[in-house]
C-alpha positions, 0 to 999 in steps of 0.5 A, a space after each residue: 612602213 615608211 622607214 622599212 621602204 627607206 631602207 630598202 631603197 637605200 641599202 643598194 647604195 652602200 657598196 657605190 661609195 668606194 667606186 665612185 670615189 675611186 681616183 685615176 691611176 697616178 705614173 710613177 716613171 722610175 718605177 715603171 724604168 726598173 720594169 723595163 729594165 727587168 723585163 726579158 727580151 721578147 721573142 722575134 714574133 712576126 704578127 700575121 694578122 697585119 697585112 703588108 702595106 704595099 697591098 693597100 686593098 688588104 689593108 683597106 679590107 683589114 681596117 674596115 673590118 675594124 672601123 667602118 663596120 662599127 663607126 665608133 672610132 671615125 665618123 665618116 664626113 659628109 659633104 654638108 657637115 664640111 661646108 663644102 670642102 671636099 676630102 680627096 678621093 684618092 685612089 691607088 695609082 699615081 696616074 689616078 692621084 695627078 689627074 684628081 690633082 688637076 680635076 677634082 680639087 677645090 680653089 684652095 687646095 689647088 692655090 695651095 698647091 701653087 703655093 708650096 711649088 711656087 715657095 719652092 721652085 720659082 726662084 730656081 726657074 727663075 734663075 734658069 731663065 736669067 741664065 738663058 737670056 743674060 744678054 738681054 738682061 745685061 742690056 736692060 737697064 739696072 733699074 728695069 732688072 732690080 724691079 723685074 727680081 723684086 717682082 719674081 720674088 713676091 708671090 702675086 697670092 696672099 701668103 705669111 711666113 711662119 716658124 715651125 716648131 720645135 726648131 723654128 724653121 721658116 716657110 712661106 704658107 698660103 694665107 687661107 685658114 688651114 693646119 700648116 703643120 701637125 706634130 705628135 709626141 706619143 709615148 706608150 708606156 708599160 702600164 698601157 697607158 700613152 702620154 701624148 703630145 699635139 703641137 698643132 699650128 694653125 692659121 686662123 682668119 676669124 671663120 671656122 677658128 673664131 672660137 679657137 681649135 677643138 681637139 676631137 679624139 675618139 670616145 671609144 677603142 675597137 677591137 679586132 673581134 667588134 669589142 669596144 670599151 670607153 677610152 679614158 683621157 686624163 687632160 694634163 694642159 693646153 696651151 696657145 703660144 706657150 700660154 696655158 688656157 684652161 680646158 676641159 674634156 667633154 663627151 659629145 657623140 662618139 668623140 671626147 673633145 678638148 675645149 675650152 673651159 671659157 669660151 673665147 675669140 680668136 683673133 685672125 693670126 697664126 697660132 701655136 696649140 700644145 694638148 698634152 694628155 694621157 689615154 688609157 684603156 686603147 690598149 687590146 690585149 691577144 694571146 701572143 700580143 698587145 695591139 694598139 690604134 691611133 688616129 693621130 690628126 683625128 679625122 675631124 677638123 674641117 681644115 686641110 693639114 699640110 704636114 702631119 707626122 708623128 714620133 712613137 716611144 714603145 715601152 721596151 727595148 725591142 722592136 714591134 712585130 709588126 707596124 703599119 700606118 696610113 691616111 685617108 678616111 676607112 673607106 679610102 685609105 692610102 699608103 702614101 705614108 712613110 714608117 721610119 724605124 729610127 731606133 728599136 723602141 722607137 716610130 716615126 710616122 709621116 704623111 707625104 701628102 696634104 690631108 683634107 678635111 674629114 681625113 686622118 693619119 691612122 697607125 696601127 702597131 704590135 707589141 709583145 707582151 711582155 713588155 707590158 705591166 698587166 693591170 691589177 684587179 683595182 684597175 679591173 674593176 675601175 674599167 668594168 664600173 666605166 664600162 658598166 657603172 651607169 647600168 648597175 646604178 640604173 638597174 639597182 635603183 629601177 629594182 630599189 624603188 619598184 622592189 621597195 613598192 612591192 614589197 610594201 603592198 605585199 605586206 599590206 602594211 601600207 597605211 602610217 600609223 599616224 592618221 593625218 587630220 583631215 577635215 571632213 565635209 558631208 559629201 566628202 564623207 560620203 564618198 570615203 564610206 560609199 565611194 558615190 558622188 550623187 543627189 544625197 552628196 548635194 541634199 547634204 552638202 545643203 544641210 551643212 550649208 543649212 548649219 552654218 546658217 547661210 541658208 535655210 530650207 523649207 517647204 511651202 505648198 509642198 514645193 522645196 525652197 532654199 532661201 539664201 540668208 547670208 553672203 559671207 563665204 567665209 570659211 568655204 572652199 572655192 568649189 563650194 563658194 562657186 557652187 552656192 553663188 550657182 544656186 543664188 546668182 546674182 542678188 537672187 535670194 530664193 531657189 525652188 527645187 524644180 525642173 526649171 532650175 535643173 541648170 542651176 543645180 547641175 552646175 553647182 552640182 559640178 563644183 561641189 562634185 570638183 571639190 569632193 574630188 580635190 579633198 580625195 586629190 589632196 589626201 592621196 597626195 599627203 598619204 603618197 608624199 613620203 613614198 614620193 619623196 623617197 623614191 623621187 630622191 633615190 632617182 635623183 640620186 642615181 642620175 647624180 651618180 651616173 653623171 659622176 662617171 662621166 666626163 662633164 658632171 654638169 652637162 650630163 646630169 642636167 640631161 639627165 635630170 631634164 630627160 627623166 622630168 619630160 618623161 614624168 610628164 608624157 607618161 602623166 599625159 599618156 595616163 590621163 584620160 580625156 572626155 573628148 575622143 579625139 583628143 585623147 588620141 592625139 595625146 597620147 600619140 604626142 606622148 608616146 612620140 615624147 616618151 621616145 625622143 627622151 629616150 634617145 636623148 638619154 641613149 646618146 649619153 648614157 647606156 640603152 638599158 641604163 636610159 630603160 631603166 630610168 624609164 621603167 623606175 618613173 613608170 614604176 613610181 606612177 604605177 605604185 602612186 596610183 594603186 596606193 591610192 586605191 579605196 584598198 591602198 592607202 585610203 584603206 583606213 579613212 574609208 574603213 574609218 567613213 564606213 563604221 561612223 555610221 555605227 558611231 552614230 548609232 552608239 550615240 543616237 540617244 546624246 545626239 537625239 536630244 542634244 543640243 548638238 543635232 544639227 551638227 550631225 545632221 549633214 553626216 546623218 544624211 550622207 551615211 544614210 543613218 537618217 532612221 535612227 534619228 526621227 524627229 522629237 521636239 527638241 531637235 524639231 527647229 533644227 530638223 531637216 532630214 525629211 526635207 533632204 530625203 523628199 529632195 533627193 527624190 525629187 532631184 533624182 526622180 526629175 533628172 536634175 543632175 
């Protein structure tokens, strides 16, 4: 029934393998130019549904709706998580925002401030001043007015001169780590997808930037109606001063983050980063048109930017429908943001404002539909396995193994054909045929103690003795090593079986009760290994699977597999039962509260249902492990086998009775309790000890001696 469970386990699987080795859609922009070429003209549509920027409360109740309800495109920041920095909280007048100017801002920004305005307009006050009191000026000597320039020139703050990009002009920026200048180049293009290009310059001191510049972009797309899917994002390059430095994109939380490949120090500078990326899937489709939102800064570096500002390429020749932009976070947004129509397919968006740590330059922007190349049923399905592949794989491998177990108990062909040779002692025997570990489980296992002439027993003034005859343990298990040096500790030779000794005997008793239990662990777990292994394999081989649909293959499938080995080892514990009650209790309490935060975890990576999954096929293996080790599982053969030697012995009673091979049989004998077929005769009659067993298992049971 082995190879029927493998095929069952793995049949699922067949129609996995072209998904998972699909490959991202290629651009091919000659193509795509002659679909646009022959597109039509949209019709003039106006898109309702976007709100006039000038009323910026509609706007805030419009993106709310979108952002803040789901919280799966912008993160609100908090304080702690800003290292104090805090984000302006600007609000919708002008008065409003000169008075936070004065008030609310922190020493950086405000020196900021003073910063720009005094690269900027102190050598024209300065100039002012010269002309009011050029007298005096004239009076002073040269000296006295080159030093007094010298000095009205040079700012009394730190600050560096920088070039920006891509025409290399030069400003004065306060010397403080922070974002003087953010640019991006997004392209939409007609097949949905948007080739985008940051040029990020930063001034970095060796604090928040000791690492370099993390490029955080969202992990999913919302829709107007609370849809969301995942984002793709194939990385192209990056970039530090126009020298290309590996990175990769990696999932963490609700954001998708471009870092480096090798970790690496920044030293104090001011730096120039390019990330060049495509996304796809962040374009909604309507009855009468295509939407598209986009956080161009992020809304996750704890660092001011002072200018942020974007350039839009639409994929057709006409206008959008409609257009909107502004910055702040979801619950403060403001429209302090400048929309510049430079021609009909293309945007330019800036901010007129610094923005501030947790802060964001959001767009939002209509389309028509026909400029856009409906995606084909390959490219259908390729989204619905991102979307929905780890669940499929999850499910189908929880219904493989569990269905496969089933399905194998149902038919009740559950035993290999194959018996495995085991090697089995008396108790253990008796255990198999009668399922007891008790006084003639030890009577016998002292009769093969006997056989193997370690000790002898007797009778003596109708006492029961056992006197030891050999040290060796040769040959022995542990437990039963343990449980003869019990008997005869020390350089004692001699035992008598009395209530005196009761200790004695209970505590060899035990070791030999240890060791019946690990011979039956031990059979369990042989007859379980292939159904272990299967099913243990079909498991890996999912959360393989699953990590292969994401972003970083190794950090996820180590999660994965580490999560599912923790919560094999609650659910062990959870399962177990301890003698002490209050033990018990606290185990299973940590186990339940272990179960859980591995369940979480397993969430934050893959799906909910997906991480239940995984779950319910552990617990599906440990559940099936058990019942196939029942009396009437897989040891249903070796007790039935246990159960009929008794009718073995009995077909061959007369062989063993006056043979020479009595005393080999005779601890079985005993265990099965076929001692009436085989009375004593002279030729057994040195070897005889079955009397002796039965009046000491009375003895042992009649005086409680274990």
């Amino acid at each position: 029934m082995r190879k029927h469970f493998l095929t069952i386990c793995f049949t699922i699987f067949l129609g996995l393998t072209e998904s998972l080795c699909a490959q991202p859609i290629k651009l091919n922009n000659f193509e795509e130019l002659k679909q646009r070429e022959a597109l039509p003209p949209p019709m003039e549509v106006k898109d309702p549904s976007i709100p006039d920027g000038s009323d910026i409360e509609a706007v805030e109740d419009f993106i709310k709706k979108r952002l803040q309800d789901k919280k799966v495109i912008i993160d609100s920041v908090s304080m702690d998580e800003l290292n104090g920095i805090s984000a302006m909280n600007v609000q919708h007048s002008a008065e409003y925002i000169q008075e936070m100017q004065q008030q609310n801002k922190s020493a950086f920004e405000k020196i900021y401030d003073e910063a720009i305005k005094r690269a900027t307009t102190e050598e024209e006050l300065a100039q002012q001043q010269t002309i009011r009191d050029q007298a005096r000026l004239e009076a002073q000597k040269a000296p006295q007015r080159q030093q007094w320039q010298q000095q009205q020139k040079a700012p009394d703050f730190p600050v560096i001169n920088i070039s920006l990009p891509p025409f290399g002009k030069k400003i004065l920026v306060p010397a403080q780590e922070h974002i003087p200048f953010l640019f991006s180049e997004i392209d939409i293009l007609g097949t949905g997808q948007i080739s985008i290009t940051d040029t990020v310059v930063v001034v970095a001191n060796g604090k928040k930037l000791a690492h370099g510049l993390i490029r955080a972009l969202p992990k999913y797309s919302v829709s107007r109606d609370g849809k969301r899917h995942k984002i793709d994002i194939n990385l192209n390059s990056v970039s530090i001063n126009n020298t290309l430095i590996p990175h990769k994109v990696v999932t963490q939380g609700n954001f998708q983050q471009i870092l480096p490949e090798q970790e690496y120090n920044l030293a104090p500078g001011v730096y120039t980063y390019r990330f060049s990326y495509i996304i796809n899937r962040n374009l909604w489709e309507y009855n009468d048109f295509n939407e598209i939102y986009w956080d161009i800064t992020g809304s996750s570096w704890n660092l001011v930017i002072a200018r942020s500002g974007a350039f839009i390429t639409l994929p057709g020749a006409n206008k959008p429908l409609g257009q909107i932009a502004f910055s702040g976070t979801p619950g403060q947004l403001r429209n302090d943001v400048i929309i510049e129509q430079n021609s009909l397919n293309s945007i330019g968006v800036i901010s007129t404002v610094p923005l501030f740590a947790g802060e964001g330059l959001h767009f939002i922007i209509s389309l028509p539909k026909a400029d856009f190349t409906p995606p084909d049923w390959q490219q259908k399905l390729s989204w619905f396995l991102s979307d929905y592949g780890n669940i499929i794989i999850s499910l189908f491998a929880a219904a493989a193994i569990i269905g496969a177990y089933a399905l194998s108990w149902k038919r009740k062909d559950i035993s290999s054909k194959k018996k495995l040779k085991l090697k089995k002692t008396a108790p253990f025997l008796r255990y198999l045929s009668m399922g007891l570990i008790d006084e003639k489980s030890f009577s016998s296992f002292l009769l093969e103690l006997f056989r193997q002439k370690r000790i002898d027993i007797e009778e003596k003034e109708g006492k029961i003795q056992l006197i030891k005859k050999s040290d060796s343990t040769k040959g022995l298990s542990r437990n039963e090593q343990k449980a003869l040096k019990a008997l005869f500790p020390e350089s004692a030779v001699t035992l008598e079986i009395k209530k005196e000794n009761a200790l004695k005997i209970k505590r060899s008793f035990s070791f030999l009760q240890k060791d019946v239990l690990k011979q039956l662990k031990n059979l369990q777990t042989k007859l379980n290994l292939g159904y272990l292994s299967i099913s243990i394999l079909m498991l890996i081989i999912t959360e393989i699977s699953i990590a292969l649909l994401g972003n970083d293959f190794g950090k996820e499938c180590y999660i994965l597999l580490s999560c599912s080995f923790s919560l094999a080892l609650a659910i062990w514990f959870f399962r177990k039962d301890f003698k002490r009650r209050w033990l018990n209790l606290i185990i299973k309490i940590s186990s339940i509260i272990s179960m859980g935060i591995n369940l979480f975890v397993l969430s934050l990576v893959i799906h909910g249902i997906s991480a239940l999954a995984i779950f319910a096929a552990i617990t599906g293996i440990f559940v099936y492990t058990k019942r196939f080790s029942q009396r009437n599982g897989l040891l249903k053969d070796y007790v039935e086998e246990a159960q009929k030697y008794k009718n073995y012995l009995s077909e061959r009673k007369e062989s063993i009775s006056f043979g020479n091979n009595f005393n080999t049989f005779q601890a079985n004998i005993h265990a099965v309790e076929a001692d009436d077929l085989f009375p004593e005769n002279d030729r057994i009659k040195a070897s005889y000890k079955l009397q002796l067993a039965q009046k000491l298992d009375t003895l042992v049971k009649t005086e409680k001696l274990i």
